[in-house]
N, CA, C and O atoms as a Maestro MAE file, in Angstrom:
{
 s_m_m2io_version
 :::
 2.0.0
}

f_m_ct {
 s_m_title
 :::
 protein
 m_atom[328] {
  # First column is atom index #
  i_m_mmod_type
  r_m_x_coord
  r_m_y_coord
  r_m_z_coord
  i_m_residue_number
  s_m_chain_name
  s_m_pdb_residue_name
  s_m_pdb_atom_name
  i_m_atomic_number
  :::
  1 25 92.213 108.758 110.157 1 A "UNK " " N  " 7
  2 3 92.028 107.361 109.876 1 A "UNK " " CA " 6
  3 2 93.394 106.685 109.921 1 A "UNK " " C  " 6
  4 15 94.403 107.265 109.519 1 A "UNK " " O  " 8
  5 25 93.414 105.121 110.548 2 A "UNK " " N  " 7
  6 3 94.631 104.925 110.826 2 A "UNK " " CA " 6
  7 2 94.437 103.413 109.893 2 A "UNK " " C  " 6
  8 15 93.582 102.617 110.280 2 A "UNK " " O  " 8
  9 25 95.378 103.051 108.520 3 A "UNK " " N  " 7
  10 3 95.267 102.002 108.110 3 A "UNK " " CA " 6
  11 2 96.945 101.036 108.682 3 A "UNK " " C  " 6
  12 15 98.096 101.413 108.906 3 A "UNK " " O  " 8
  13 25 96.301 99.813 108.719 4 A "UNK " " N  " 7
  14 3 97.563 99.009 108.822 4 A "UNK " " CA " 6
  15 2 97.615 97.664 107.946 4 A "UNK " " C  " 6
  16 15 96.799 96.743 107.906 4 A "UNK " " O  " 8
  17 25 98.829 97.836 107.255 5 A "UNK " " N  " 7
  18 3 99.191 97.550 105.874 5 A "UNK " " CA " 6
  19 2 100.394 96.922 106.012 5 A "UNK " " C  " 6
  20 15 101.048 97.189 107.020 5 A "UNK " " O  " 8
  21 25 100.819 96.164 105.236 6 A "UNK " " N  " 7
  22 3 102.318 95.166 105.419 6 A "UNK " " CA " 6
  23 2 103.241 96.343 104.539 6 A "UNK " " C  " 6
  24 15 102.970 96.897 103.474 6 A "UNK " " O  " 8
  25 25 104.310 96.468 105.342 7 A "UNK " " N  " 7
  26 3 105.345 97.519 105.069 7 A "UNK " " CA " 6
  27 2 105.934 96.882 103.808 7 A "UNK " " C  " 6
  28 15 106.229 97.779 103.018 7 A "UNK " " O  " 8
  29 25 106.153 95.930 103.431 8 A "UNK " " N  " 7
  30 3 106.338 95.231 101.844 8 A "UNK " " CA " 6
  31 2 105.231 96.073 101.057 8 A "UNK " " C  " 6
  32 15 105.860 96.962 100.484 8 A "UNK " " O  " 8
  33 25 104.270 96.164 100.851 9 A "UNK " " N  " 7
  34 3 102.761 96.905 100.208 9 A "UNK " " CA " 6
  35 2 103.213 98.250 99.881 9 A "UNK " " C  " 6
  36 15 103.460 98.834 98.826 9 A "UNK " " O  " 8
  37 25 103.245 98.562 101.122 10 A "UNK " " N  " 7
  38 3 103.155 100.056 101.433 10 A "UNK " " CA " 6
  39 2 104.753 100.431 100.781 10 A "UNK " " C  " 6
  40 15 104.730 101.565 100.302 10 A "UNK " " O  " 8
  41 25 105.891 99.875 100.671 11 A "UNK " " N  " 7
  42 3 106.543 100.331 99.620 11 A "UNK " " CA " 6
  43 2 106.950 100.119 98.304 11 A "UNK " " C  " 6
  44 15 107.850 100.625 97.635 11 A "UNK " " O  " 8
  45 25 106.189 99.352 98.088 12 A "UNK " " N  " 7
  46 3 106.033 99.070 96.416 12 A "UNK " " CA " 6
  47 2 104.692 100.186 95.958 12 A "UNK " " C  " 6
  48 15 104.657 100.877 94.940 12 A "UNK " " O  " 8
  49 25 103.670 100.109 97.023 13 A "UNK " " N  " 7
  50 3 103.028 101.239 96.499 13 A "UNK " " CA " 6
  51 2 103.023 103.090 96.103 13 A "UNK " " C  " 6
  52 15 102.447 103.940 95.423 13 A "UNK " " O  " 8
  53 25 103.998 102.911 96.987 14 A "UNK " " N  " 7
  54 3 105.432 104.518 97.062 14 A "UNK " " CA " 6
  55 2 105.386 104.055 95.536 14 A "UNK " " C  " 6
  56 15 104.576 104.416 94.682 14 A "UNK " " O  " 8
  57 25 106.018 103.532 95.456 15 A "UNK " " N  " 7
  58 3 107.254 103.721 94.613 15 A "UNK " " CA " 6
  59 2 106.134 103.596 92.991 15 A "UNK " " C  " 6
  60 15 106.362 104.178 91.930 15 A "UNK " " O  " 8
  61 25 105.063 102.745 93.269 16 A "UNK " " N  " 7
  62 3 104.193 102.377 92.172 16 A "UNK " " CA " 6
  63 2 103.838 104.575 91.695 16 A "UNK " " C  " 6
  64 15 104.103 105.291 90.729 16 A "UNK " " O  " 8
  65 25 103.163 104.779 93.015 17 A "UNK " " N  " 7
  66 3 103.029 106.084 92.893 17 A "UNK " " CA " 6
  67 2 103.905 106.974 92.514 17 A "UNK " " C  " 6
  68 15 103.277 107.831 91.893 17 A "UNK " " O  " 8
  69 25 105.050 107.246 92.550 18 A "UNK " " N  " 7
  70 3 105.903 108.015 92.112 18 A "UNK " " CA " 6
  71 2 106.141 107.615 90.797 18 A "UNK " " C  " 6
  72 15 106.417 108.563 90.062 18 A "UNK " " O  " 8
  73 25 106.123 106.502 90.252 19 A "UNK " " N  " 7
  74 3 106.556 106.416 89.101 19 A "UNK " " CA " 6
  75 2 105.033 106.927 88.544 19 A "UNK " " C  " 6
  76 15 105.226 107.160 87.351 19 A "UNK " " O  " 8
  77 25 104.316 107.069 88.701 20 A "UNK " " N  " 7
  78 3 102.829 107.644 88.629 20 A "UNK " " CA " 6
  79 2 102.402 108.752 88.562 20 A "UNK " " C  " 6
  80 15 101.263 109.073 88.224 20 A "UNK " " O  " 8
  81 25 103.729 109.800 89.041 21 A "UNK " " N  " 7
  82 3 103.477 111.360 89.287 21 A "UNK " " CA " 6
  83 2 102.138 111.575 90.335 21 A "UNK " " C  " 6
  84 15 101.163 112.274 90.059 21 A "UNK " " O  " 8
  85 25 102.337 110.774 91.658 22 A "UNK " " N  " 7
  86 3 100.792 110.659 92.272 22 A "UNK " " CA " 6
  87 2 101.419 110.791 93.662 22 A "UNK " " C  " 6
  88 15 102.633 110.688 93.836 22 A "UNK " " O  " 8
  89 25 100.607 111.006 94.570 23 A "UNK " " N  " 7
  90 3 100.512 110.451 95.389 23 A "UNK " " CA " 6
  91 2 99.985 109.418 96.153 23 A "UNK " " C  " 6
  92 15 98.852 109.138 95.759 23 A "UNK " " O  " 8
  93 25 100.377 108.701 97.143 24 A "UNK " " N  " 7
  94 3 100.019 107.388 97.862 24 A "UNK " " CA " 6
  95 2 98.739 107.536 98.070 24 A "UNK " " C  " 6
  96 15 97.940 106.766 97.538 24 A "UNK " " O  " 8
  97 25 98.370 108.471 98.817 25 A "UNK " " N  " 7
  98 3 96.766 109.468 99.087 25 A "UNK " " CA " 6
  99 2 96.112 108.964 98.136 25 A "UNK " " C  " 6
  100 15 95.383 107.992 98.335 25 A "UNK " " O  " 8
  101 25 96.246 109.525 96.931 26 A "UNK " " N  " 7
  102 3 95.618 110.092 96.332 26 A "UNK " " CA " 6
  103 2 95.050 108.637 95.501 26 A "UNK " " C  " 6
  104 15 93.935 108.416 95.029 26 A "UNK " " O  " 8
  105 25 96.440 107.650 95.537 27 A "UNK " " N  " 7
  106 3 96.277 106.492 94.360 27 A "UNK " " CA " 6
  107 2 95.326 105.582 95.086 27 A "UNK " " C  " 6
  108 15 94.523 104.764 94.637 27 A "UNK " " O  " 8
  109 25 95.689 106.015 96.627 28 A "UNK " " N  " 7
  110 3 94.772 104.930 97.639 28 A "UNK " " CA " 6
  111 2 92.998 105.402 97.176 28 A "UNK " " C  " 6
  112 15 92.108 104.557 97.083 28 A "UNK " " O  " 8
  113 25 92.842 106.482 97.002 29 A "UNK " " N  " 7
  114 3 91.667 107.375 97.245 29 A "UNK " " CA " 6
  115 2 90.828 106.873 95.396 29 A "UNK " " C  " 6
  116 15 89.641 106.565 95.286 29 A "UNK " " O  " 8
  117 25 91.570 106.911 94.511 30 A "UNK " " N  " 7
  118 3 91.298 106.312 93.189 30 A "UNK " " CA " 6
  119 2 91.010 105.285 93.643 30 A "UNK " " C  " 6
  120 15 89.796 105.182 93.819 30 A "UNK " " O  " 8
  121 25 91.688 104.284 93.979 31 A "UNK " " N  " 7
  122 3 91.268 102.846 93.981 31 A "UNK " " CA " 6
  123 2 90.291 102.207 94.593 31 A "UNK " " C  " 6
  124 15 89.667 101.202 94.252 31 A "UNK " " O  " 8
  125 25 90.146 103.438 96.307 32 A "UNK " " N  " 7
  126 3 88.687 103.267 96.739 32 A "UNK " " CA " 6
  127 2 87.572 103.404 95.964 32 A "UNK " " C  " 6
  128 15 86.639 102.606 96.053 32 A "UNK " " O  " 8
  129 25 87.569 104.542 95.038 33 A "UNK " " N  " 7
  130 3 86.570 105.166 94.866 33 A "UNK " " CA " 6
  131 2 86.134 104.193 93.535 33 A "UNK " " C  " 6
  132 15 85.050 104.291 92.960 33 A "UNK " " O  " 8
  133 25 86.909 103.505 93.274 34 A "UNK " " N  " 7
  134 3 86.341 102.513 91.972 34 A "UNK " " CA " 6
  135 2 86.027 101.639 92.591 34 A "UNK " " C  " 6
  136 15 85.483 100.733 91.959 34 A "UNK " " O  " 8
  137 25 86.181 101.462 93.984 35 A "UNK " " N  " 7
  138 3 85.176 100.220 93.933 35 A "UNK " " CA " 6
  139 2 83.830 100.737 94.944 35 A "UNK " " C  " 6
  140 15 82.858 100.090 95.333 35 A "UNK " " O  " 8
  141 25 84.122 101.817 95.124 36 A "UNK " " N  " 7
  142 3 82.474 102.458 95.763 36 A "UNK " " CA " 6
  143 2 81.473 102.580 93.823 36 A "UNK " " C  " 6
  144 15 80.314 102.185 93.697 36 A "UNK " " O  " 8
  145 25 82.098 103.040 92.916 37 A "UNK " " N  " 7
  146 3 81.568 103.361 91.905 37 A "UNK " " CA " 6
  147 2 81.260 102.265 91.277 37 A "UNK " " C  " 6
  148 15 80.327 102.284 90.474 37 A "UNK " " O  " 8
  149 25 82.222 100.710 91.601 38 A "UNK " " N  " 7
  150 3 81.333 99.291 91.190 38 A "UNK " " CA " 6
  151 2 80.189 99.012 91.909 38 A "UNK " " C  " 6
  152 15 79.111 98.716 91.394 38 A "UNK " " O  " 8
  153 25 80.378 99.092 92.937 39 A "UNK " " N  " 7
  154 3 79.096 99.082 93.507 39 A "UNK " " CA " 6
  155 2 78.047 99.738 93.558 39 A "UNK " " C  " 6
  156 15 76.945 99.220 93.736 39 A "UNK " " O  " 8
  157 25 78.297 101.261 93.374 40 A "UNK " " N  " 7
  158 3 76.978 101.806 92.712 40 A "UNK " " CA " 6
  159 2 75.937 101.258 91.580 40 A "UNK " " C  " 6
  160 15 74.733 101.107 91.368 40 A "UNK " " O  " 8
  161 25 77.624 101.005 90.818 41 A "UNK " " N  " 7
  162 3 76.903 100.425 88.822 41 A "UNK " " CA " 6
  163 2 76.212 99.428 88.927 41 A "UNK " " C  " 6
  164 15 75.234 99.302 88.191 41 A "UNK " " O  " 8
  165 25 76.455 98.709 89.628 42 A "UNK " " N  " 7
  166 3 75.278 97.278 90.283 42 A "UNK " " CA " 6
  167 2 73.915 97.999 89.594 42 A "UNK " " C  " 6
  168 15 73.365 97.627 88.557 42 A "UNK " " O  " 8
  169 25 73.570 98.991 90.347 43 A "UNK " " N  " 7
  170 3 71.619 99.115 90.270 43 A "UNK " " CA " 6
  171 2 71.658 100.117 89.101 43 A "UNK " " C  " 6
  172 15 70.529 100.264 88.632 43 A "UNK " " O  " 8
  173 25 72.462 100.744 88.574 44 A "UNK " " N  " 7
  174 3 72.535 101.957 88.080 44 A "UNK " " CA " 6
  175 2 73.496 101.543 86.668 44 A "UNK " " C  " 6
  176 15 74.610 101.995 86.404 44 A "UNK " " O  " 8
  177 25 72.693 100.539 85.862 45 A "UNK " " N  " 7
  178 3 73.787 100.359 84.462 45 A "UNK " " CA " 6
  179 2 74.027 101.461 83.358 45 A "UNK " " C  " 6
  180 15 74.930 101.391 82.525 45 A "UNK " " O  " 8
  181 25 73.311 102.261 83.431 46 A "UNK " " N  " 7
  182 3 72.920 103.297 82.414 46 A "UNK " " CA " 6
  183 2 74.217 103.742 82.304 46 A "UNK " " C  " 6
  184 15 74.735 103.562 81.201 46 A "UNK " " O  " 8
  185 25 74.797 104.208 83.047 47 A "UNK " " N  " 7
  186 3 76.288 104.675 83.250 47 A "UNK " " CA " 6
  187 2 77.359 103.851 83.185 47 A "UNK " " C  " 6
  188 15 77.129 102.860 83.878 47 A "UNK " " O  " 8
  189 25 78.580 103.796 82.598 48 A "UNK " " N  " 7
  190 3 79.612 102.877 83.069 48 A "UNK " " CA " 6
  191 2 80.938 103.550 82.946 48 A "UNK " " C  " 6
  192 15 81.454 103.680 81.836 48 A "UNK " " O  " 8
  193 25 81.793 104.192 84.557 49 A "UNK " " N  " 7
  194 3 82.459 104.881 85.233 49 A "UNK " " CA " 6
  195 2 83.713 104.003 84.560 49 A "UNK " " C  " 6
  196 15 83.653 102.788 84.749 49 A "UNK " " O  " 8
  197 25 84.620 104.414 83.944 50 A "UNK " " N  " 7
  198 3 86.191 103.826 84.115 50 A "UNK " " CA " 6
  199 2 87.151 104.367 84.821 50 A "UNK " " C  " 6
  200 15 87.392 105.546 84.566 50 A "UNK " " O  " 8
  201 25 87.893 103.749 85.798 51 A "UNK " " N  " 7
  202 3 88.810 104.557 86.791 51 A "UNK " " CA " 6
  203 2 90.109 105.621 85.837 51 A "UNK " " C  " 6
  204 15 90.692 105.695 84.755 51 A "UNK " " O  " 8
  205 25 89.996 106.216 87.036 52 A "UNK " " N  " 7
  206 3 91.521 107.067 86.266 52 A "UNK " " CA " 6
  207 2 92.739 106.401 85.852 52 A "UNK " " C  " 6
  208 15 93.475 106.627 84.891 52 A "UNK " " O  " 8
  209 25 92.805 105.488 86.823 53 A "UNK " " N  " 7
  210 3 94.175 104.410 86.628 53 A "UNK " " CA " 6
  211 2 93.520 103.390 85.614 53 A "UNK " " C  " 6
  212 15 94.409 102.731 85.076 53 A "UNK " " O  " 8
  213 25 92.500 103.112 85.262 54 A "UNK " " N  " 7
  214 3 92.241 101.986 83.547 54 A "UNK " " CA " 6
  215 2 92.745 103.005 83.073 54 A "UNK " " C  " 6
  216 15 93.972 102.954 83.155 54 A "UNK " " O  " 8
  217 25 92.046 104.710 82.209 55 A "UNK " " N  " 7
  218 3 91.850 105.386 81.494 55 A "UNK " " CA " 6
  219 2 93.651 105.488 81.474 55 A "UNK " " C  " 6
  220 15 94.292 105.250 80.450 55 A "UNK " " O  " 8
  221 25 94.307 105.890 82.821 56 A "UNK " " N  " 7
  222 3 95.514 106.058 82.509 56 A "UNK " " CA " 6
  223 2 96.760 104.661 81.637 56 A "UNK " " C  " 6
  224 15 97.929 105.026 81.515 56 A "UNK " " O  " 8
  225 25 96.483 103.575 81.252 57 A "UNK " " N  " 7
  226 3 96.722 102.335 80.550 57 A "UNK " " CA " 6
  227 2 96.420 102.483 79.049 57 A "UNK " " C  " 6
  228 15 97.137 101.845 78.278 57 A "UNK " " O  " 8
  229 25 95.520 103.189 78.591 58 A "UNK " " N  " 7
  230 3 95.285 103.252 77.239 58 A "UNK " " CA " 6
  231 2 96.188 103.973 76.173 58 A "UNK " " C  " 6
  232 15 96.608 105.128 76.101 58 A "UNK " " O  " 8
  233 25 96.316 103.001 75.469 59 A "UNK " " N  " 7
  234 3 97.496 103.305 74.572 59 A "UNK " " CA " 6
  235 2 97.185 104.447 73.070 59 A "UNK " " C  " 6
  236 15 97.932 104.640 72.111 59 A "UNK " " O  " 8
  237 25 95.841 105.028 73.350 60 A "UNK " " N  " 7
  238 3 95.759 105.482 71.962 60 A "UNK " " CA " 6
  239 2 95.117 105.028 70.803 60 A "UNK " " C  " 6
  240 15 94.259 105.493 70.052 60 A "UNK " " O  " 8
  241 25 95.859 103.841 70.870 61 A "UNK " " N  " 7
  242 3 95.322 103.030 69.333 61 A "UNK " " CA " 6
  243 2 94.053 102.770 69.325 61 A "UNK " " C  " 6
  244 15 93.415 102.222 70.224 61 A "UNK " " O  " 8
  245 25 93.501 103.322 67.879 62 A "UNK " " N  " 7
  246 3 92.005 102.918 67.557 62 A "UNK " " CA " 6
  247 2 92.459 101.791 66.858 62 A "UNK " " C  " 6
  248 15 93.566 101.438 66.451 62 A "UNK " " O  " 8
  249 25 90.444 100.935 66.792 63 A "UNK " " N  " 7
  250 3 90.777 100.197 66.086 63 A "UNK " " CA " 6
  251 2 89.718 99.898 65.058 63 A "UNK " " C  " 6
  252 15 88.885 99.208 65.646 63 A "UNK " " O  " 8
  253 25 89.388 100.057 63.963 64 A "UNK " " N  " 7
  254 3 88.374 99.779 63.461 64 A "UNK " " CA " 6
  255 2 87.039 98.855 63.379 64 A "UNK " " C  " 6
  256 15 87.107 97.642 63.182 64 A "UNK " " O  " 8
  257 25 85.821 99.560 63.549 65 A "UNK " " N  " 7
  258 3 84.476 98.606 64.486 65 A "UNK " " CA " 6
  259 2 84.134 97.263 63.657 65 A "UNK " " C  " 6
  260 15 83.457 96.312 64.048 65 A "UNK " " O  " 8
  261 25 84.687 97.406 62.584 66 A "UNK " " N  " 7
  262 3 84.545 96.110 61.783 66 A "UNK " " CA " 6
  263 2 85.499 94.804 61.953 66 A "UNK " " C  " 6
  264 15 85.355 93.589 61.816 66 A "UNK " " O  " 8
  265 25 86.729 95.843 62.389 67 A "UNK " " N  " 7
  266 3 87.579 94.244 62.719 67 A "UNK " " CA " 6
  267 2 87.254 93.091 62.126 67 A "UNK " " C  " 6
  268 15 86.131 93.101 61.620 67 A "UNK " " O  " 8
  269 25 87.889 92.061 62.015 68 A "UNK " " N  " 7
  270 3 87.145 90.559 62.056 68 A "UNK " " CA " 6
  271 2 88.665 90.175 63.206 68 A "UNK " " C  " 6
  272 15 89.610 90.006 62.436 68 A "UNK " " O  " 8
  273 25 89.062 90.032 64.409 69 A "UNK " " N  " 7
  274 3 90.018 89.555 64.990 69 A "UNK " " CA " 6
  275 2 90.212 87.922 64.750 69 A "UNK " " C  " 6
  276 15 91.348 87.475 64.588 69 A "UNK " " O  " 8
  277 25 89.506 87.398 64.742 70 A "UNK " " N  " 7
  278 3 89.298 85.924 64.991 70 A "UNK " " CA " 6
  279 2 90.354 85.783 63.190 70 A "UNK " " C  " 6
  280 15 91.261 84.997 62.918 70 A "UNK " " O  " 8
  281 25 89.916 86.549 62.579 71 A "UNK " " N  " 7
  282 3 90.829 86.534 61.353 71 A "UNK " " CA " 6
  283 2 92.232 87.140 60.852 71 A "UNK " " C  " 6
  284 15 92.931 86.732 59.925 71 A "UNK " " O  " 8
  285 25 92.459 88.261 61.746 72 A "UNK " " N  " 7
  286 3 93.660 88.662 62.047 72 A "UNK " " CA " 6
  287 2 94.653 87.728 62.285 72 A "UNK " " C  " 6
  288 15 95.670 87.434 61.657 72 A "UNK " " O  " 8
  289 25 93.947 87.133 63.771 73 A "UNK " " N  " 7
  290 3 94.623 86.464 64.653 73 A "UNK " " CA " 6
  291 2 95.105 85.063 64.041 73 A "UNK " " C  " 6
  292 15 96.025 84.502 64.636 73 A "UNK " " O  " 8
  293 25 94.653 84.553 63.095 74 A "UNK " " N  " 7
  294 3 94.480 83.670 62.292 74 A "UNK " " CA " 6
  295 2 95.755 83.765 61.263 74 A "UNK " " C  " 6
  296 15 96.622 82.911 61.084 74 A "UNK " " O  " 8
  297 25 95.619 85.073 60.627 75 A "UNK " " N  " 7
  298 3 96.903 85.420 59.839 75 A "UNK " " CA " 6
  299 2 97.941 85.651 60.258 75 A "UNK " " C  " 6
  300 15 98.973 85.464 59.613 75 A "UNK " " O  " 8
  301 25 97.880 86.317 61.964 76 A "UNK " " N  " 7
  302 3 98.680 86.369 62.995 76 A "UNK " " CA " 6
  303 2 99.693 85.038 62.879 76 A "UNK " " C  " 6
  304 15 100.886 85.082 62.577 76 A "UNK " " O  " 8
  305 25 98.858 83.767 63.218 77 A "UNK " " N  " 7
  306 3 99.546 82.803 63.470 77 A "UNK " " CA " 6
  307 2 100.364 81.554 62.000 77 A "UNK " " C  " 6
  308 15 101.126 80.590 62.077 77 A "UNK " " O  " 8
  309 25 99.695 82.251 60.847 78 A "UNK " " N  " 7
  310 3 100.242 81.413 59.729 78 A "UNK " " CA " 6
  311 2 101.641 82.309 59.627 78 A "UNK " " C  " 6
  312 15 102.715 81.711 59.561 78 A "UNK " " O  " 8
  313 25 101.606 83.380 59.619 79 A "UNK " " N  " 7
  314 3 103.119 84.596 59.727 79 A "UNK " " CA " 6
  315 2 103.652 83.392 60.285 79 A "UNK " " C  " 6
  316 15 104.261 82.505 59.687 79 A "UNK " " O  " 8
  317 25 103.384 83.453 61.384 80 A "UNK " " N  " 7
  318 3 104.453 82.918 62.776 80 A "UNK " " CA " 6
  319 2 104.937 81.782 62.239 80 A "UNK " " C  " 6
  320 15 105.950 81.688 61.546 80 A "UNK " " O  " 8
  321 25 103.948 80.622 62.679 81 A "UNK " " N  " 7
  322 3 104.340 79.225 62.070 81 A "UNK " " CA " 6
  323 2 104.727 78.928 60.505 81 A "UNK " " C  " 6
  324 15 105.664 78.160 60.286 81 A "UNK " " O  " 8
  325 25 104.072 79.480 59.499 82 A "UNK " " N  " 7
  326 3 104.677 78.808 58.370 82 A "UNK " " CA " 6
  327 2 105.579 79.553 57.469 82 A "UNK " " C  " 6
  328 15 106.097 78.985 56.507 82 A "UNK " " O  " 8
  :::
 }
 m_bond[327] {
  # First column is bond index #
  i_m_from
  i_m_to
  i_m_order
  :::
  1 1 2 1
  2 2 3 1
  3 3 4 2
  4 3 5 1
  5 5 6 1
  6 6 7 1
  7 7 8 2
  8 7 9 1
  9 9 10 1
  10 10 11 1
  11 11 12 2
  12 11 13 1
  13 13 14 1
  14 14 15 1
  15 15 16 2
  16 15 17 1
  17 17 18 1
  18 18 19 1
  19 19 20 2
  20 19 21 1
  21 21 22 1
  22 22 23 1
  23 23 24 2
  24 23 25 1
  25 25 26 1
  26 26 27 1
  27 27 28 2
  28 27 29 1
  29 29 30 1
  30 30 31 1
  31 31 32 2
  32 31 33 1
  33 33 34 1
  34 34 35 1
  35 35 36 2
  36 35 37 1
  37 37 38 1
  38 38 39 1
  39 39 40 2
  40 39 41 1
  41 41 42 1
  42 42 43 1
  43 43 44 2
  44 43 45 1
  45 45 46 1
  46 46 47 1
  47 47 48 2
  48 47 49 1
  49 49 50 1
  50 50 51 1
  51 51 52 2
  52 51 53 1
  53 53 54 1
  54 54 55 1
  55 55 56 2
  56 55 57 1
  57 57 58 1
  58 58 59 1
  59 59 60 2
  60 59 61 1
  61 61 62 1
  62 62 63 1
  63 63 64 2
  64 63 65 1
  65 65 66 1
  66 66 67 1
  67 67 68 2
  68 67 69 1
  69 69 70 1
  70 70 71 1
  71 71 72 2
  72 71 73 1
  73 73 74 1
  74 74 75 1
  75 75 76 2
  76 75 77 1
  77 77 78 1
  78 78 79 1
  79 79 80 2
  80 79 81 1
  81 81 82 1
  82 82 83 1
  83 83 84 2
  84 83 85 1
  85 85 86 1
  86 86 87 1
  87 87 88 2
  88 87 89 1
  89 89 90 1
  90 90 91 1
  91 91 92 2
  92 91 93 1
  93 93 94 1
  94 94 95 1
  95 95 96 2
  96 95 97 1
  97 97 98 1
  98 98 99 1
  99 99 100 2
  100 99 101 1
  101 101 102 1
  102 102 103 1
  103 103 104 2
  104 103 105 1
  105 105 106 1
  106 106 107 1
  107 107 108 2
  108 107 109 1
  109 109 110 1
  110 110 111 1
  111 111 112 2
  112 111 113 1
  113 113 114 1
  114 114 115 1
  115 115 116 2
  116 115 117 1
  117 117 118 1
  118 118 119 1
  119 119 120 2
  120 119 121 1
  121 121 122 1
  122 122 123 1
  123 123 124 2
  124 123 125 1
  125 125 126 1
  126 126 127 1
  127 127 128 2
  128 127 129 1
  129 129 130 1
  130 130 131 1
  131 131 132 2
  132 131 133 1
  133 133 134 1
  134 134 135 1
  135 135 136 2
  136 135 137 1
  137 137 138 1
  138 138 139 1
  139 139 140 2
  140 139 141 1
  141 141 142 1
  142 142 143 1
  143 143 144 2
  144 143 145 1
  145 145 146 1
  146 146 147 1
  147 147 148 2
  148 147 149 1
  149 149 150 1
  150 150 151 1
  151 151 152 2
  152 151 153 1
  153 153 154 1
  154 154 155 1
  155 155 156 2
  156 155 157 1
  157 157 158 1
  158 158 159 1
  159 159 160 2
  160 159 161 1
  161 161 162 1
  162 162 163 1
  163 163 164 2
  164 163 165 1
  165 165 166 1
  166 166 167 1
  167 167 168 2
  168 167 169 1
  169 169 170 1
  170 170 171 1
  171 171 172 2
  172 171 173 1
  173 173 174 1
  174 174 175 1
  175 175 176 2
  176 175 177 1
  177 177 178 1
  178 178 179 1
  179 179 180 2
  180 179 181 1
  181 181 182 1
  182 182 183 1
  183 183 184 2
  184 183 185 1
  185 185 186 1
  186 186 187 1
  187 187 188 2
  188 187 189 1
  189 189 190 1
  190 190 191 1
  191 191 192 2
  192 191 193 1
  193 193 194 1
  194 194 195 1
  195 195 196 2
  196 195 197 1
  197 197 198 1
  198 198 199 1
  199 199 200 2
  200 199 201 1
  201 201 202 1
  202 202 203 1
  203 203 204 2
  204 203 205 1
  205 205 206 1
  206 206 207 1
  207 207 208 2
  208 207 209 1
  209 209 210 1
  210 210 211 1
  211 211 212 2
  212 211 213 1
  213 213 214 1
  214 214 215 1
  215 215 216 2
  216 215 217 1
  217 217 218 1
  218 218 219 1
  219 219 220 2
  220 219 221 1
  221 221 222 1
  222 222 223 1
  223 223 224 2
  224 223 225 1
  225 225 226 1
  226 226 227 1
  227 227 228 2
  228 227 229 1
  229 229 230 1
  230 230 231 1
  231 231 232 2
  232 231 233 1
  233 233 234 1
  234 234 235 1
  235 235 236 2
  236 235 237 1
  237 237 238 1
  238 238 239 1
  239 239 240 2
  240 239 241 1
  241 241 242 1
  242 242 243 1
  243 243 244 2
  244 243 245 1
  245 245 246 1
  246 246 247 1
  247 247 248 2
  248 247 249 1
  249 249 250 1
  250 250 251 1
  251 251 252 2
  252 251 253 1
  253 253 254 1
  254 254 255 1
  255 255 256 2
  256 255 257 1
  257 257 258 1
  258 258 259 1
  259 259 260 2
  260 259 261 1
  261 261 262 1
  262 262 263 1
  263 263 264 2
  264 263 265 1
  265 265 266 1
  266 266 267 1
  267 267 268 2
  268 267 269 1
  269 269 270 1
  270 270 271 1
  271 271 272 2
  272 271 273 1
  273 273 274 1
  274 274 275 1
  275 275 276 2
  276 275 277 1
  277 277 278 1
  278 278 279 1
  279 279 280 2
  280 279 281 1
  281 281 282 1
  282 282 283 1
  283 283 284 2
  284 283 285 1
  285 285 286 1
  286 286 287 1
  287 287 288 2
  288 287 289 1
  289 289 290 1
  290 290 291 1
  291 291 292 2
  292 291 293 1
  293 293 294 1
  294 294 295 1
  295 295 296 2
  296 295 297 1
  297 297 298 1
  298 298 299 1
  299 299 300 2
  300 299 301 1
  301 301 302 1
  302 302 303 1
  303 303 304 2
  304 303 305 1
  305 305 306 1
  306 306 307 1
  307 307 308 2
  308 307 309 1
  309 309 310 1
  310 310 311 1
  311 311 312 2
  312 311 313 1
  313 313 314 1
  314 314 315 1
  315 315 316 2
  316 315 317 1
  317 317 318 1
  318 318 319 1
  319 319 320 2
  320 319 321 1
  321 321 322 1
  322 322 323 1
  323 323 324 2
  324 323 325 1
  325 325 326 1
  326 326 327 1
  327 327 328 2
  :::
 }
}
């Protein structure tokens, strides 16, 4: 298969990949495959697929299911401003 790609792309995506421990292949081949797997989820909700590269973004932190954010965020901003 022969892709043609703007040589600007194609080396930021090197380089995206290496800092990735990946290969170009491979990151190209993830990114296809999440959007063959959106398009599956269309007819098929029962399931919901997260790519390797979301899953690889997650920081760990739980957060408790009760939250109230809207109230956090609230106390968030009296800190700040007053």
């Amino acid at each position: 298969m022969t892709l043609k790609l703007d040589k600007d792309v194609i080396d930021k995506a090197k380089e995206y990949a290496s800092t990735h421990k990946q290969s170009l292949s491979r990151l190209i081949e993830s990114y296809l495959q999440s959007l063959v797997i959106k398009e599956g989820s269309e007819t098929d909700n029962d399931e919901i697929k997260i790519s390797a590269f979301v899953k690889s973004l997650s920081t760990g932190v739980h957060f408790p299911a009760d939250l109230d954010t809207k109230k956090e965020y609230f106390g968030h901003l009296l800190e700040k401003y007053i």
